[in-house]
C-alpha positions in Angstrom: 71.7 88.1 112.9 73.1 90.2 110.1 72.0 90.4 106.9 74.8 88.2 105.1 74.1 85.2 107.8 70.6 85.5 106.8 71.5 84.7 103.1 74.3 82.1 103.7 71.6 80.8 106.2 68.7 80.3 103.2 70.9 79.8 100.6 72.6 76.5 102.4 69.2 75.0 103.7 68.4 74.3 99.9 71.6 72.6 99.6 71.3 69.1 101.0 71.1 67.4 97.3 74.1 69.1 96.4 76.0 68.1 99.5 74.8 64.7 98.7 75.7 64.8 95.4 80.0 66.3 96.4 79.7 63.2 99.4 79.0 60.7 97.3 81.4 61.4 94.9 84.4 62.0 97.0 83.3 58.3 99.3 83.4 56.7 95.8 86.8 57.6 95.6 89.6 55.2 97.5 92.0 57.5 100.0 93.4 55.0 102.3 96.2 56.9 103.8 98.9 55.9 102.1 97.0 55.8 99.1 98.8 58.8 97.4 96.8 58.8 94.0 93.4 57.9 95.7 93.9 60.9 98.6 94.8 63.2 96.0 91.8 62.3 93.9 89.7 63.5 96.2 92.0 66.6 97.4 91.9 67.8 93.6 88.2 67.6 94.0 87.4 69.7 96.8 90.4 72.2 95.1 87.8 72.1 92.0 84.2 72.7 94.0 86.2 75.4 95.9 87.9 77.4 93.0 84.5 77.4 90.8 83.2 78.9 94.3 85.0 82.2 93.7 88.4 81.0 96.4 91.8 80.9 96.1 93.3 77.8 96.8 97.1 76.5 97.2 98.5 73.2 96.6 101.2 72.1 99.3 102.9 69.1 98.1 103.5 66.0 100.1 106.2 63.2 99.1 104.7 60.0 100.0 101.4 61.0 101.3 98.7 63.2 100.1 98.9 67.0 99.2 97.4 69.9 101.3 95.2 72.2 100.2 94.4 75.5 101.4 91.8 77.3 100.9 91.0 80.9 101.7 88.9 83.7 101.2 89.5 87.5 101.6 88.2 89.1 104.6 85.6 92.0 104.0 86.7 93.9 107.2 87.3 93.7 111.3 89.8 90.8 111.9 92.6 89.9 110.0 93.2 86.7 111.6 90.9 83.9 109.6 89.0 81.3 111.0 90.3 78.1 110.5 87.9 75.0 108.7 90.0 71.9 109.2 89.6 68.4 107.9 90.8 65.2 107.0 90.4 63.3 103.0 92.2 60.2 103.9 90.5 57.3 105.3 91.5 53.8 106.9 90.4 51.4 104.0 92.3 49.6 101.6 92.0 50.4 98.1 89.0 48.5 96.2 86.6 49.1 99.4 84.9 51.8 97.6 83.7 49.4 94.9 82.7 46.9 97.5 80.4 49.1 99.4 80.0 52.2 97.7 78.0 55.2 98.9 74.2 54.7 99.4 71.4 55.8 101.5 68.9 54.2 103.3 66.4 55.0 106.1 68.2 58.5 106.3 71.8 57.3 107.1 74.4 57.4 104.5 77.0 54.3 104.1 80.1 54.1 102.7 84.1 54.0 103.9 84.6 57.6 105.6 81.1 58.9 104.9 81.3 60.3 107.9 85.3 60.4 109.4 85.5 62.4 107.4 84.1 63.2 104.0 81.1 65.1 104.9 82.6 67.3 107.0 84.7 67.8 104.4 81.9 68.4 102.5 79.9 70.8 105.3 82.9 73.2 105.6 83.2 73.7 101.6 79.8 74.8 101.5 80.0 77.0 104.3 82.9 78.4 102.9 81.0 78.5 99.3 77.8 80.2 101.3 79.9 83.2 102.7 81.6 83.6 99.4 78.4 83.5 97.5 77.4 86.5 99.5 80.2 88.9 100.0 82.4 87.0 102.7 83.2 87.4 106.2 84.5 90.2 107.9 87.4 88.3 109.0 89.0 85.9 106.0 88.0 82.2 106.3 90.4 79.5 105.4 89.8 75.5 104.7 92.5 73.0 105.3 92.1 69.8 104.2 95.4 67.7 105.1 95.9 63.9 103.9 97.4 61.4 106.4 95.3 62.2 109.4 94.5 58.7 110.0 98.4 57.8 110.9 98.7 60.2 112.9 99.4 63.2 110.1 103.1 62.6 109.6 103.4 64.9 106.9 100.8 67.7 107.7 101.3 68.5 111.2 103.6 71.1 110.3 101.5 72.8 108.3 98.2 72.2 110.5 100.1 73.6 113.4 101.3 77.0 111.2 97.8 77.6 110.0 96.4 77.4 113.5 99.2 79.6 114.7 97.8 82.4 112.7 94.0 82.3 113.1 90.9 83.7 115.2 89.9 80.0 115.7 89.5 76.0 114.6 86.5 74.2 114.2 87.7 70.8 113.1 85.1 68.9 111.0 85.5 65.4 112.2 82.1 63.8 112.7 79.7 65.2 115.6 78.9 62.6 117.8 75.8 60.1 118.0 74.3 62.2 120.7 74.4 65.2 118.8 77.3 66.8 120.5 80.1 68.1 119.5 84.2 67.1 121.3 86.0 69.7 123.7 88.8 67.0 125.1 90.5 64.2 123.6 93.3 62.4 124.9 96.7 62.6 123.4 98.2 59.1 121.6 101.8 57.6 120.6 101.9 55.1 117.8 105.3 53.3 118.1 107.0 49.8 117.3 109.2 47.8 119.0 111.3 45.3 116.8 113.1 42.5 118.4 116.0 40.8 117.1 117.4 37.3 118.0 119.2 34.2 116.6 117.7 31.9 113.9 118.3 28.2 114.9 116.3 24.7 113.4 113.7 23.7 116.2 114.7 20.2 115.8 118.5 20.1 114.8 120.2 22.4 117.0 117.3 24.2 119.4 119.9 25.8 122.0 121.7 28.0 119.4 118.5 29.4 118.6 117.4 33.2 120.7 113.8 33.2 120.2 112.6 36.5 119.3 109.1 35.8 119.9 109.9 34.5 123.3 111.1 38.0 124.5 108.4 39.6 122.7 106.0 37.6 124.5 107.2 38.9 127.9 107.7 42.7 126.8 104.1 42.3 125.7 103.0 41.2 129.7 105.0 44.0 130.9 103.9 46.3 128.4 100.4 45.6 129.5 100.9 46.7 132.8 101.2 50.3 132.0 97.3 50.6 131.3 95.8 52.5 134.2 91.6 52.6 133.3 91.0 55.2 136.8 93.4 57.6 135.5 92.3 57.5 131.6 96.3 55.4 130.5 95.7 53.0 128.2 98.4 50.6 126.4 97.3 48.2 123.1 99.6 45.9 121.6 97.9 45.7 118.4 99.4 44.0 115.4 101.7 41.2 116.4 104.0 39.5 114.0 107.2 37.6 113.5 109.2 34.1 113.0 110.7 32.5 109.8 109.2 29.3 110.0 107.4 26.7 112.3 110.7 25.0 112.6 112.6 27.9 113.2 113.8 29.5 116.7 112.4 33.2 116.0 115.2 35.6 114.7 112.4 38.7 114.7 109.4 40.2 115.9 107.8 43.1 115.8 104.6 44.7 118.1 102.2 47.9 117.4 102.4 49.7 120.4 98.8 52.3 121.0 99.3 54.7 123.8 96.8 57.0 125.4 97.1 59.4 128.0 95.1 62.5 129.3 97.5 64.9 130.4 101.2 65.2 129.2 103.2 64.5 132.1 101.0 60.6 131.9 102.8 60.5 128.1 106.1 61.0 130.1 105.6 58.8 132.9 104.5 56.2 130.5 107.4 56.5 127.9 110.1 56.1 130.8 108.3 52.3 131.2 107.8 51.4 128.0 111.7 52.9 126.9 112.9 50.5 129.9 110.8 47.7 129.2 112.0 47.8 125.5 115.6 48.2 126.5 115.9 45.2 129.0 115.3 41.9 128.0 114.5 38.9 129.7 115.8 36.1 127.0 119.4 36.5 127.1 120.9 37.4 124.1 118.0 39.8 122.4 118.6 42.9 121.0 115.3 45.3 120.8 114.7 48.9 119.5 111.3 51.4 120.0 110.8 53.1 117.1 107.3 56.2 117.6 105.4 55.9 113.9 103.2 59.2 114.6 101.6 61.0 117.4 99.0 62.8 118.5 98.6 65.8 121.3 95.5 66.1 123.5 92.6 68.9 122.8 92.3 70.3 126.1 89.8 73.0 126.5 91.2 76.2 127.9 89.6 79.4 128.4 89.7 80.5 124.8 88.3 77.2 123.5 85.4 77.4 125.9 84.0 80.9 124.5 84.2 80.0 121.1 82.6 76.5 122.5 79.8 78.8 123.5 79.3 80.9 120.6 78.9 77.6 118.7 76.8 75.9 121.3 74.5 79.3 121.3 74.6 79.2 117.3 72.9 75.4 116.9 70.6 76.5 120.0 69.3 79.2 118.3 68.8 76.9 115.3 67.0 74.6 117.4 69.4 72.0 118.3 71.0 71.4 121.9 74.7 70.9 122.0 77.1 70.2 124.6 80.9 69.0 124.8 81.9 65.8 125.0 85.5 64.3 126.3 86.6 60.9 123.7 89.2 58.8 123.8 90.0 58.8 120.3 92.8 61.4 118.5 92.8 63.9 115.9 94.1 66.9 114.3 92.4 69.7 116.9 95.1 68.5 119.3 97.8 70.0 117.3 96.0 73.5 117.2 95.1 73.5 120.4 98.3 73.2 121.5 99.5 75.8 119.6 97.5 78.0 121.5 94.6 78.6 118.7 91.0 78.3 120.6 89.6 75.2 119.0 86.7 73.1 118.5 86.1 69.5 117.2 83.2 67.5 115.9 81.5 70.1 114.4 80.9 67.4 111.3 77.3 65.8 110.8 76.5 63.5 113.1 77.8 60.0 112.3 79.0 57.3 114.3 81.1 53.2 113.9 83.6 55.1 112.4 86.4 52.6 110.4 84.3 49.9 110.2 81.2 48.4 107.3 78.9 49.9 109.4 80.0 53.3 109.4 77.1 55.8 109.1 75.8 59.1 108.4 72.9 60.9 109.6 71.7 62.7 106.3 69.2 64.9 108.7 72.0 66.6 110.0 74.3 67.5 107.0 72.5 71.2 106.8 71.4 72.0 110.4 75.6 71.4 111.1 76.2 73.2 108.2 74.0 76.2 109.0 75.3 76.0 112.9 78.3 76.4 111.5 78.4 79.2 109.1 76.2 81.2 111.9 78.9 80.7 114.6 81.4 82.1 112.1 79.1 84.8 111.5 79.6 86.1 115.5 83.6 85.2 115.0 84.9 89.1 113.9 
């Protein structure tokens, strides 16, 4: 180990009231995701903790969602290429939820909305990135990206989450490590779509047969829809959100579905997209227009060779600090899709360990806010 992972080492294990303090700040501010003010609140934060902390950081604006920011710091030698920190501010709470619950502690977990997905990872990669510029840096630069609309499916950041990545050594995405203590080395990929249905308003009573029921060919596209799940092979379909209708005593004129569609490997997302594109296009009530309209999307994180050795100098990292790691393949989406499939190797979870993410009960494991932090910063350490 050399001697300036030695001093970031020390210097973060005394900093657990500190990280505290930043978390429960930044989960006592609302950033819902379309909660421009409130996501920008706690963007302009983490800009603050980071510039006092000796780095340069950018601003790139966003129109309608959150800003990026960018952090980096100079490298000292080796590398040019930085290592990428990556993270999320926004969460999926409406604004007020703060107030209701705010942040608290008790019997070591943490509460509040996105205490963990994912404000103190957030947190973990600032002070990592404080630690090595406390003591000189890295030989190779470090960067810190912390984008805004992750939780829809980062409509407005993916460009700039994929160009990062494009340029750096490697990703460790700081979403939350999981409740066994590991971290994620697969995720599926997901497409977050709509399909709107339009038919003929008609009174129930009064003239019924000039109506088109909207709802009524919904009804079957969702059926059909349905069909396209496949558990064995890891294809699921959700319809959502459901809505639509004038009145009780109107024949339907509209409806609308939320469409959630995971798949494992890319040609599944193809395959799947044919159906649901013809399903959408035919109709079965006579007289029904529909349209499919894709609201965000994610890729899958597929670990290829790359990912797997930096996987392992991570993995060797927390086991030399004394705690076992392994990978983990999720369901759920997130940002280290786009980098991986840019081609940068790539890591997720790395976060403290939480778990019930987007729901009252979501949870932190305060125990684990410096061990991640330190496993971290020493698996950077070994990135040159």
């Amino acid at each position: 180990m050399t001697e300036t992972a030695r001093s970031v080492l020390d210097w973060l294990a005394a900093q657990e009231g500190a990280m505290l303090s930043l978390l429960e700040e930044v989960v006592n501010m609302d950033s819902g995701s379309y909660d421009k003010a409130g996501v920008d609140a706690v963007g302009d934060r983490f800009a603050s903790f980071l510039a006092e902390h000796g780095m340069s950081v950018a601003r790139h604006p966003r129109e309608g969602f959150g800003d990026a920011f960018l952090a980096t710091l100079a490298g000292s030698g080796g590398s040019n290429r930085p290592v990428l920190l990556l993270g999320h501010r926004d969460t999926v709470f409406p604004k007020g939820e703060a107030a209701r619950r705010p942040f608290h502690i008790e019997a070591g977990r943490a509460y509040g909305p996105g205490v963990a997905d994912m404000k103190a990872g957030l947190v973990m990669n600032a002070f990592v990135m404080a630690a090595y510029s406390r003591f000189g840096g890295h030989p190779a630069p470090l960067a810190m990206l912390i984008t805004s609309d992750e939780e829809i499916g980062s409509p407005s950041c993916r460009g700039i989450i994929e160009e990062t990545a494009r340029g750096a050594r490697a990703v460790f995405n700081a979403e939350p490590g999981r409740p066994t203590g590991n971290i994620v080395t697969g995720r599926k990929g997901g497409v977050f779509m709509e399909c709107h249905v339009t038919g003929r308003a008609a009174h129930s009573g009064g003239n019924f047969e000039a109506g088109i029921s909207a709802i009524t060919e919904i009804a079957h596209k969702i059926v059909a829809l349905s069909a396209i799940t496949d558990i064995p092979n890891g294809v699921t379909l959700n319809v959502g959100l459901v809505s639509g209708g004038q009145s009780v005593n109107t024949v339907a004129p509209s409806a609308t579905i939320g469409i959630d569609l995971r798949y494992v490997e890319p040609p599944q997302r193809a395959q799947a997209m044919v159906r649901i594109e013809g399903i959408v296009t035919g109709a079965t009530v006579p007289g029904t227009e529909a349209r499919l309209e894709i609201k965000g999307e994610f890729l899958p994180l597929r670990q290829d060779e790359a990912s797997r050795a930096v996987f392992d100098v991570y993995r060797e990292a927390m086991g030399e600090l004394g705690s076992r790691v392994e990978g983990e393949f999720t369901g759920g989406c997130a940002d280290s899709g786009f980098t991986s499939a840019v081609g940068c190797p790539t890591v997720c979870a790395t976060g403290p360990v939480g778990g019930r993410a987007h729901s009252p009960e979501e949870y932190l494991e305060v125990a684990s806010m410096v061990p991640r932090a330190q496993g971290l910063a020493l698996a950077i350490s070994r990135l040159i």
